[in-house]
Every structure is written in C-alpha cells, then in structure tokens.
C-alpha positions as a LaTeX table, in Angstrom:
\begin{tabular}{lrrr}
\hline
Residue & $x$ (\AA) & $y$ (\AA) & $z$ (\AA) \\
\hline
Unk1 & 42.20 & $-156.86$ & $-33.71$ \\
Unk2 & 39.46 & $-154.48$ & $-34.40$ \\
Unk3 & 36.48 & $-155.83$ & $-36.13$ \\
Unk4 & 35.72 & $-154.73$ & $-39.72$ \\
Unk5 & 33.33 & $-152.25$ & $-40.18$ \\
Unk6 & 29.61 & $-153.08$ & $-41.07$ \\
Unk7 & 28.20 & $-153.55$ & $-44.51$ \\
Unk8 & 26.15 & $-151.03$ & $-43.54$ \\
Unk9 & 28.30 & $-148.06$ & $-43.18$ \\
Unk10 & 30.72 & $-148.31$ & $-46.15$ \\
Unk11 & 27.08 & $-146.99$ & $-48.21$ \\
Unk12 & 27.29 & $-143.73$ & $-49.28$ \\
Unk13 & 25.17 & $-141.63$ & $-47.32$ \\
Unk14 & 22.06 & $-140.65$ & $-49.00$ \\
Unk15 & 20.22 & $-137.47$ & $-48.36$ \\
Unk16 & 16.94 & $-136.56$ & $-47.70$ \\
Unk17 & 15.17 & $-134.72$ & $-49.92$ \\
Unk18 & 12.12 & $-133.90$ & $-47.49$ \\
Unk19 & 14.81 & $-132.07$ & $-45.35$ \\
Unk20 & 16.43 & $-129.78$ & $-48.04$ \\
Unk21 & 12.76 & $-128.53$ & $-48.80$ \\
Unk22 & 12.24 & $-128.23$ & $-45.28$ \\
Unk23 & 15.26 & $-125.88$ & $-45.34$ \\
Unk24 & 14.18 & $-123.85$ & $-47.93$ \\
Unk25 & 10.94 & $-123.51$ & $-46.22$ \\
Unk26 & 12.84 & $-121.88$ & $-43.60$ \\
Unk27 & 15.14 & $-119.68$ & $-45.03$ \\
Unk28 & 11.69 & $-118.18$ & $-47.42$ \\
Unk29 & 9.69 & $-117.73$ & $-44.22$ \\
Unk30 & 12.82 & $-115.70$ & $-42.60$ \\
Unk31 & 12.93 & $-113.52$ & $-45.67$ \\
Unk32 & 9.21 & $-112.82$ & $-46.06$ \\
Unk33 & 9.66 & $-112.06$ & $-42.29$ \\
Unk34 & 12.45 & $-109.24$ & $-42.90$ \\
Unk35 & 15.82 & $-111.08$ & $-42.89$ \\
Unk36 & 17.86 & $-109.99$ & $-45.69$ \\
Unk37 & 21.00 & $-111.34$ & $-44.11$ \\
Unk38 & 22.25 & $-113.98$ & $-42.70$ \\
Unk39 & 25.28 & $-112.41$ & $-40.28$ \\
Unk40 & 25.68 & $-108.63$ & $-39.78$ \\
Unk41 & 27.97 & $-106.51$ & $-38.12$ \\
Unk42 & 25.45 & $-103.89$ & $-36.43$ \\
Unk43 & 22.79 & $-105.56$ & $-34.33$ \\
Unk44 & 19.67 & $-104.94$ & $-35.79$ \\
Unk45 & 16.05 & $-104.61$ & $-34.28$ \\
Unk46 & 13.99 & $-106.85$ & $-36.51$ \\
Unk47 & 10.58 & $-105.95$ & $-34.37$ \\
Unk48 & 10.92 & $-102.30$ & $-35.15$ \\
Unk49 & 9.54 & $-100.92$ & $-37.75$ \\
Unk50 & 11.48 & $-99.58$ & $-40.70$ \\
Unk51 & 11.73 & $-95.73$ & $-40.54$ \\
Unk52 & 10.08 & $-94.02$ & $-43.09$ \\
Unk53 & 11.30 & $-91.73$ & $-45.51$ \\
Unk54 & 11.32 & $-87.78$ & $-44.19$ \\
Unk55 & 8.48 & $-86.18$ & $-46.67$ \\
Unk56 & 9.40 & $-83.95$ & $-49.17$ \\
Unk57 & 9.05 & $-80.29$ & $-48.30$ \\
Unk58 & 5.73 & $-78.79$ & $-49.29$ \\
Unk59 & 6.36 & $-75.87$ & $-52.38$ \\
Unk60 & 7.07 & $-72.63$ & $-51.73$ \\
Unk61 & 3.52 & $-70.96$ & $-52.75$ \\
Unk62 & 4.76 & $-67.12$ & $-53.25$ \\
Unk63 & 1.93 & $-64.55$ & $-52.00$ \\
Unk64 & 0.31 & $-63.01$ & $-55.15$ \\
Unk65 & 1.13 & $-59.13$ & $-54.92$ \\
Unk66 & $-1.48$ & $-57.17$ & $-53.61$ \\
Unk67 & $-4.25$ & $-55.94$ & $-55.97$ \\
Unk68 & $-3.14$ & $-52.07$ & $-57.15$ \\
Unk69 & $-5.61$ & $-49.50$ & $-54.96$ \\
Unk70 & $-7.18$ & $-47.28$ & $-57.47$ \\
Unk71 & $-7.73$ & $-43.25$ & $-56.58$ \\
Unk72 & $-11.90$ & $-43.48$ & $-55.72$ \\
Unk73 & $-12.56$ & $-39.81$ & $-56.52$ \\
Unk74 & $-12.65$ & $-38.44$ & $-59.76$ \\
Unk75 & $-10.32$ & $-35.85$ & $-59.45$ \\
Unk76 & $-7.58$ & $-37.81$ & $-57.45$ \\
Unk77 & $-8.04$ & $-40.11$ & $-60.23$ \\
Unk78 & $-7.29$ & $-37.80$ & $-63.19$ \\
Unk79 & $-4.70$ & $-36.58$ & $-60.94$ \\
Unk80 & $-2.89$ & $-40.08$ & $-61.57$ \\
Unk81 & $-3.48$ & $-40.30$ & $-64.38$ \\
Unk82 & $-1.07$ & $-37.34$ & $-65.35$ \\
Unk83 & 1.01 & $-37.89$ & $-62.61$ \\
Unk84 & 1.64 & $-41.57$ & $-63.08$ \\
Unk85 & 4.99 & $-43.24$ & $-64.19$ \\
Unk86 & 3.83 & $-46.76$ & $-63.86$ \\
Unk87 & 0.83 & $-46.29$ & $-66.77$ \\
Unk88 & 0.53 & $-49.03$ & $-69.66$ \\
Unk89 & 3.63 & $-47.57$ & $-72.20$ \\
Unk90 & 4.85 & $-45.00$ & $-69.67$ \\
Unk91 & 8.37 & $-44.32$ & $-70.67$ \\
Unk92 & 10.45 & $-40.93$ & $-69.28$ \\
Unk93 & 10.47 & $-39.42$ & $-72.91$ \\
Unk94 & 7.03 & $-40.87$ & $-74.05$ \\
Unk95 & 4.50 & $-37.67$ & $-74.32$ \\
Unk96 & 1.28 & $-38.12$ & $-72.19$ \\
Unk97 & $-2.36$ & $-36.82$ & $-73.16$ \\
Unk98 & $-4.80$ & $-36.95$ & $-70.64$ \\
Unk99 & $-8.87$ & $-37.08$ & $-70.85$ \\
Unk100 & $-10.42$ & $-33.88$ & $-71.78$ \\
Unk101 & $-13.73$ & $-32.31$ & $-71.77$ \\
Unk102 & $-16.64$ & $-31.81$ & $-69.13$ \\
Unk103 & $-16.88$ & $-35.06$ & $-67.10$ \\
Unk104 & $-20.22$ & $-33.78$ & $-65.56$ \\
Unk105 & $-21.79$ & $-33.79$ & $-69.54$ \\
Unk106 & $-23.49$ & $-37.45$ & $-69.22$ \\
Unk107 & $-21.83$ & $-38.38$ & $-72.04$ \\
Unk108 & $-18.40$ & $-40.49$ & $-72.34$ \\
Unk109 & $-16.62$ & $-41.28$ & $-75.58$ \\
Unk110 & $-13.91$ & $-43.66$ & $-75.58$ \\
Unk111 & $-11.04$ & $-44.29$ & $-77.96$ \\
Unk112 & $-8.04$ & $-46.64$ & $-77.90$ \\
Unk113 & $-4.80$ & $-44.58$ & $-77.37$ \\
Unk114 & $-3.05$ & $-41.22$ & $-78.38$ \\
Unk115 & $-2.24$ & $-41.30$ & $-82.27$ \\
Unk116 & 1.24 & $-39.88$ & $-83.22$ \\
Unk117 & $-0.07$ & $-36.62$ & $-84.08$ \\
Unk118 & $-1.95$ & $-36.56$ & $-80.70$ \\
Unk119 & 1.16 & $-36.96$ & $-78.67$ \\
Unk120 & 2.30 & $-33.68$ & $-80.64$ \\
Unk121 & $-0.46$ & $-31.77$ & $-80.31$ \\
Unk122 & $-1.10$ & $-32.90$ & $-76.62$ \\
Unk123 & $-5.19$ & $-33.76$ & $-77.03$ \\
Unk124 & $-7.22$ & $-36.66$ & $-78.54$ \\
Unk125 & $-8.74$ & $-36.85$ & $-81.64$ \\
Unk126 & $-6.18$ & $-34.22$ & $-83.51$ \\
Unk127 & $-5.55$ & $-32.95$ & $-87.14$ \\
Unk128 & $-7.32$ & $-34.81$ & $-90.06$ \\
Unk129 & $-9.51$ & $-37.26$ & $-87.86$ \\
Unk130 & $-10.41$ & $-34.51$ & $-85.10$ \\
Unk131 & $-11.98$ & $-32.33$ & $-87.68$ \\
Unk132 & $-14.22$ & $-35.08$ & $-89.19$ \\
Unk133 & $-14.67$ & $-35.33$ & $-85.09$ \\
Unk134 & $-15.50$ & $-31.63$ & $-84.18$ \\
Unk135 & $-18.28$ & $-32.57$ & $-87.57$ \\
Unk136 & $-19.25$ & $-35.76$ & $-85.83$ \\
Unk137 & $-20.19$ & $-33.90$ & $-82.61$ \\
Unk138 & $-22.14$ & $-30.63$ & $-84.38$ \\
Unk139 & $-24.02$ & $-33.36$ & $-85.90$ \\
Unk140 & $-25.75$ & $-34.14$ & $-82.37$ \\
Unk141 & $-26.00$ & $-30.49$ & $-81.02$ \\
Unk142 & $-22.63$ & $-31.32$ & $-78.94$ \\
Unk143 & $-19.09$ & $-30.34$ & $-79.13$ \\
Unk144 & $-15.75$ & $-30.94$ & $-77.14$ \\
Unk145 & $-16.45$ & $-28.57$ & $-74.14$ \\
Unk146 & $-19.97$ & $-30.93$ & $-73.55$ \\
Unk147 & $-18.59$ & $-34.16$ & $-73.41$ \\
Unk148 & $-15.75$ & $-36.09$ & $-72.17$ \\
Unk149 & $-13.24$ & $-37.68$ & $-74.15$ \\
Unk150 & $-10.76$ & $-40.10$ & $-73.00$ \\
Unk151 & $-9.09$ & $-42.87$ & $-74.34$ \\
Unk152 & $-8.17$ & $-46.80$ & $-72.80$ \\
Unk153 & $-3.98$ & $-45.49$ & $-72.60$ \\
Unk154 & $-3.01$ & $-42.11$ & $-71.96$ \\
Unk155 & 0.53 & $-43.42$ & $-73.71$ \\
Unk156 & 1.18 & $-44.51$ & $-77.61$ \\
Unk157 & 2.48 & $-48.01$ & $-77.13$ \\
Unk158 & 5.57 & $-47.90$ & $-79.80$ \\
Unk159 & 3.61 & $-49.92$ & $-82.06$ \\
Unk160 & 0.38 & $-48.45$ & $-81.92$ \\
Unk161 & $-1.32$ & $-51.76$ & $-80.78$ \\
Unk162 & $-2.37$ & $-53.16$ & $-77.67$ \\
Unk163 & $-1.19$ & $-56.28$ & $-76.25$ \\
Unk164 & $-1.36$ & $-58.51$ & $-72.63$ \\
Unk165 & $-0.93$ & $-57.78$ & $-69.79$ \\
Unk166 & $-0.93$ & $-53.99$ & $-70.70$ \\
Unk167 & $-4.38$ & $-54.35$ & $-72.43$ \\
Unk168 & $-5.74$ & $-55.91$ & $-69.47$ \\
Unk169 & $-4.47$ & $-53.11$ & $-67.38$ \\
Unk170 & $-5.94$ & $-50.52$ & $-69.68$ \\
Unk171 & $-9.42$ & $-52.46$ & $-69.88$ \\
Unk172 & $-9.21$ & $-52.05$ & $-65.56$ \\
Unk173 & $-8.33$ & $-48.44$ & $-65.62$ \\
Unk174 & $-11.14$ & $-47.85$ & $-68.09$ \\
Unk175 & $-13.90$ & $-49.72$ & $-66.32$ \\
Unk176 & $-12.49$ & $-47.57$ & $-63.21$ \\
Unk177 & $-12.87$ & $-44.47$ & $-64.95$ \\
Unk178 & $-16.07$ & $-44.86$ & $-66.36$ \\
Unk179 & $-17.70$ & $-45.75$ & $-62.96$ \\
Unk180 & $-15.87$ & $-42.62$ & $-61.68$ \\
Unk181 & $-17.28$ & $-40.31$ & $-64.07$ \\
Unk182 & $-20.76$ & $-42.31$ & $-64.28$ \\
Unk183 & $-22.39$ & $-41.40$ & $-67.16$ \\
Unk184 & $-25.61$ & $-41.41$ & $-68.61$ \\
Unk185 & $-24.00$ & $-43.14$ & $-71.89$ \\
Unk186 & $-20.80$ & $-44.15$ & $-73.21$ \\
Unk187 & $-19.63$ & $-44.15$ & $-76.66$ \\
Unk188 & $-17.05$ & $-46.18$ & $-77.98$ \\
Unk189 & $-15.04$ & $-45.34$ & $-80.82$ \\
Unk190 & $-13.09$ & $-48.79$ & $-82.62$ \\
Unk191 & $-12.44$ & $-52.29$ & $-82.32$ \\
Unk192 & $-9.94$ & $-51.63$ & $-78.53$ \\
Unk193 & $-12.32$ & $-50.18$ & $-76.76$ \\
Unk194 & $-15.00$ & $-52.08$ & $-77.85$ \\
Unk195 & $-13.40$ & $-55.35$ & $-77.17$ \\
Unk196 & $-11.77$ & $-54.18$ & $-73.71$ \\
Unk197 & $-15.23$ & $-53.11$ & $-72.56$ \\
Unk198 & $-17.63$ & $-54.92$ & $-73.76$ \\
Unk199 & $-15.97$ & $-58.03$ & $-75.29$ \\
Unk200 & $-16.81$ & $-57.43$ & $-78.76$ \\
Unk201 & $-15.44$ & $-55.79$ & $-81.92$ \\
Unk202 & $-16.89$ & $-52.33$ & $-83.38$ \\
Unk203 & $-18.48$ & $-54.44$ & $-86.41$ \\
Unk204 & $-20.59$ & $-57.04$ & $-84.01$ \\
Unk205 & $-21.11$ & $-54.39$ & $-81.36$ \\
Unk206 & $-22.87$ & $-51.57$ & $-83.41$ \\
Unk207 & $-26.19$ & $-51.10$ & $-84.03$ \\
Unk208 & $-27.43$ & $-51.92$ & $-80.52$ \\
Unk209 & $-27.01$ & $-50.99$ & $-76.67$ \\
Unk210 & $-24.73$ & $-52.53$ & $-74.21$ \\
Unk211 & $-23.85$ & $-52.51$ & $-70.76$ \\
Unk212 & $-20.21$ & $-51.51$ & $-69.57$ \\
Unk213 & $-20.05$ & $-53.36$ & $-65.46$ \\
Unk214 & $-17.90$ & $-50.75$ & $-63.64$ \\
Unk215 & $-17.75$ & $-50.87$ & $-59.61$ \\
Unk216 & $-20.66$ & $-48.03$ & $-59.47$ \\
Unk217 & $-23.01$ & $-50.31$ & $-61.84$ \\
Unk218 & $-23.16$ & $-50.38$ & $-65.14$ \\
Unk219 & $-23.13$ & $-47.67$ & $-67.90$ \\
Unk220 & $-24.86$ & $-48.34$ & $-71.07$ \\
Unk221 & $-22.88$ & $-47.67$ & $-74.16$ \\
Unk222 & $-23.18$ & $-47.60$ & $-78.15$ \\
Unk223 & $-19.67$ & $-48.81$ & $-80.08$ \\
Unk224 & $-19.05$ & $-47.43$ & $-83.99$ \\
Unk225 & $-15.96$ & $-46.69$ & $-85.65$ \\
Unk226 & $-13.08$ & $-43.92$ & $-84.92$ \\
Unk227 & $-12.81$ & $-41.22$ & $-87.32$ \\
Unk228 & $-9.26$ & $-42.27$ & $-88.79$ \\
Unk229 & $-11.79$ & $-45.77$ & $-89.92$ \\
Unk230 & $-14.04$ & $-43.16$ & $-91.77$ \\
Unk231 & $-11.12$ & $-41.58$ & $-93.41$ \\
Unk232 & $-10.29$ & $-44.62$ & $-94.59$ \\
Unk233 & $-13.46$ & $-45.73$ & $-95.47$ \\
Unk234 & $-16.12$ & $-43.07$ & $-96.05$ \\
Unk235 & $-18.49$ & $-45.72$ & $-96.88$ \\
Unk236 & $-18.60$ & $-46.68$ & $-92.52$ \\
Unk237 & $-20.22$ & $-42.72$ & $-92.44$ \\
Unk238 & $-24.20$ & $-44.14$ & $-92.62$ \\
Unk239 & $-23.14$ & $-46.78$ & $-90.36$ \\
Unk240 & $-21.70$ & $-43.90$ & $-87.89$ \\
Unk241 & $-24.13$ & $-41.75$ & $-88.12$ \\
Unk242 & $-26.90$ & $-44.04$ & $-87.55$ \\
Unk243 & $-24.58$ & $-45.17$ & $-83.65$ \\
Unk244 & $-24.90$ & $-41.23$ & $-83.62$ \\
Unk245 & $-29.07$ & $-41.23$ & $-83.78$ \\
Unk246 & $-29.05$ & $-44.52$ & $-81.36$ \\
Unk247 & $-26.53$ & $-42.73$ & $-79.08$ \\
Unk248 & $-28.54$ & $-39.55$ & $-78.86$ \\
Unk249 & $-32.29$ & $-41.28$ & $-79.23$ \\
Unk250 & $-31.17$ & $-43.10$ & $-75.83$ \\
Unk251 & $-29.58$ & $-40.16$ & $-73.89$ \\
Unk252 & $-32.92$ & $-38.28$ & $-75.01$ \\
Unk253 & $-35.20$ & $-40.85$ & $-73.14$ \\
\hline
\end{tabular}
C-alpha cells in the first residue's frame, strides 16, 4: 500500500510576495527598455534605433517680381508716360493728360491728378481753377510756358481719390520724375502731393522749405493749396500767396 501523503503537502501553497515584485521589476525595466510587446509576429530589431519622422517640406518662398525699370532720360520718360497702359487708373476709354510746360524752367509744380474738366480739355489746371492759376503765376513774373506742371497720376481714378497700392505707385513715379527734370524748386499744390512727397499734409507743410529725396538728390520744395481749395475758400489766398513769396524769395537766392 502506498503511504499517505505528508502533513506537509496537503498545505495550500503559499506565494511569495518578494517574487511577484521581483516580476514586476522585470517586466517595468523591459518596457523602459523599449518592449511594448510581449510576442510579435515580425521580428523586430530592439538595438536599432527608431526611424525618425521624414521632415516636413520647407515652404515654397515665391520670388518677389522684379522691381519695374523706370525710363532714365527725361524724354523716354515722358514718352511713357503717354504711351503707357499699365499707369495708376489706366483704363482703354479713360482720357490721359500728360505734364506740360518747359521742364528746363527750374521750377516744378505738382498737383494730385486730372480733374473731370481736365480730362476734357486735355491739360492741368483747366476752366474755373486754371484761371485763378494763370493769376497765381502773373503774380510771380511766370506763366505756363516757364514752368512745368505735372501732376502725381496722369489718369482720374473714378473716384477722384487716391488709394494703396496705386498711391504708392504714383508717389514712385513722382519722385522719378522730379529727379529727372531736377529742379531748382518744387511746388506742391494740396494735401496728395504733399503727403506722397514729403509725408505731410498742405496745412502742416506750408510756410516752410522741404526736401523731396529723388535718385539725383534732393529737390527742395514749398507745399500750399490747389486753386479749386481757394475757390472754395478764398480766405487760404494770404496763406497762398505768402508759399508764392517763400517759393520765389528761395528760387531768387
């Protein structure tokens, strides 16, 4: 007969709890070392290095278009200016009225852009407001064949008002101009011009010299008001008048 088991092994075995944390000790060092499973299907290289992630491709930067070559001569440059389809407000049907006068005078007068009777009559400064003009100039010994007038846009924008980019554009043809022509002194009739060339409005501007920077150097200039203000309000005339005596007191030096 077989012998009946021990006392001893009918106990329930008891387990060790210094073994389980051993276990877990193990199975946290494998995953701090990598192992995220147990059993795979694929072998895997757990010495190699994970592969990174490709790098997103660098932006496209476009090219910024290449800065517009202006005409350098005088002449060529009035030339575009007539000629020219690409002008601030160019439009097939829109009339065009180009700088007039004696460009060799030593004296520049600048205004903002063709009024609507301009574009009809085809020159600056027309009807009502050219008059008080024409009086303007007798009342310095000068008149439209000894100076020359141009204006920021050879176009009427359909508003009458200048706004970005096409101001901007007008401000750089101006400055181009004016070093072109190079006169002794510029005059610059209302609040566009005066802003586009010299960064300040007709009002803060007056009374005193300035410097227009052009590519040749700079010009000195005098701002006041356009005639069509005076019309307005004849009160600005003493105001005028005394940009005239500063205007001509400097050229006179």
């Amino acid at each position: 007969m077989t012998s009946p088991p021990a006392a001893d092994s009918m106990r329930p075995v008891e387990r060790d709890p210094s073994s389980a944390a051993a276990a877990a000790s193990v199975l946290q060092w494998w995953q701090d070392a990598g192992v995220d499973v147990m059993i795979d299907e694929e072998p895997r290289d757990w010495l190699r290095p994970k592969a990174k992630a490709p790098a997103a491709p660098a932006p496209v930067v476009e090219a910024a278009p290449p800065a517009e070559v202006l005409p350098g001569q005088l002449d060529l440059f009035q030339a575009y200016l007539r000629e020219n389809g690409a002008l601030p407000f160019a439009s097939p049907s829109a009339p065009r009225v180009c700088p007039s006068g004696d460009p060799a005078s030593g004296l520049m007068m600048i205004t903002d852009m063709p009024a609507a009777e301009d574009c009809s009559a085809g020159t600056l400064l027309s009807g009502e407001a050219g008059r008080l003009f024409d009086r303007m100039l007798a009342a310095i010994g000068r008149d439209r064949g000894s100076i020359y007038l141009a204006s920021l846009a050879c176009f009427r924008s359909p508003d009458g008002r200048f706004t970005d980019p096409a101001a901007t554009r007008c401000a750089t043809l101006a400055r181009h101009h004016i070093g072109l022509v190079a006169p002794r002194a510029a005059l610059l009739m209302g609040d566009a011009a005066s802003k586009a060339l010299i960064g300040l409005p007709t009002m803060k501007a007056r009374g005193r010299w300035h410097e227009i920077a052009t590519h040749a150097g700079p010009v000195k200039a005098v701002a006041t008001f356009p005639p069509d203000y005076l019309l307005k309000l004849p009160s600005a005339k003493a105001m005028a008048w005394a940009d005239l005596q500063l205007l001509m007191q400097g050229l006179n030096e």
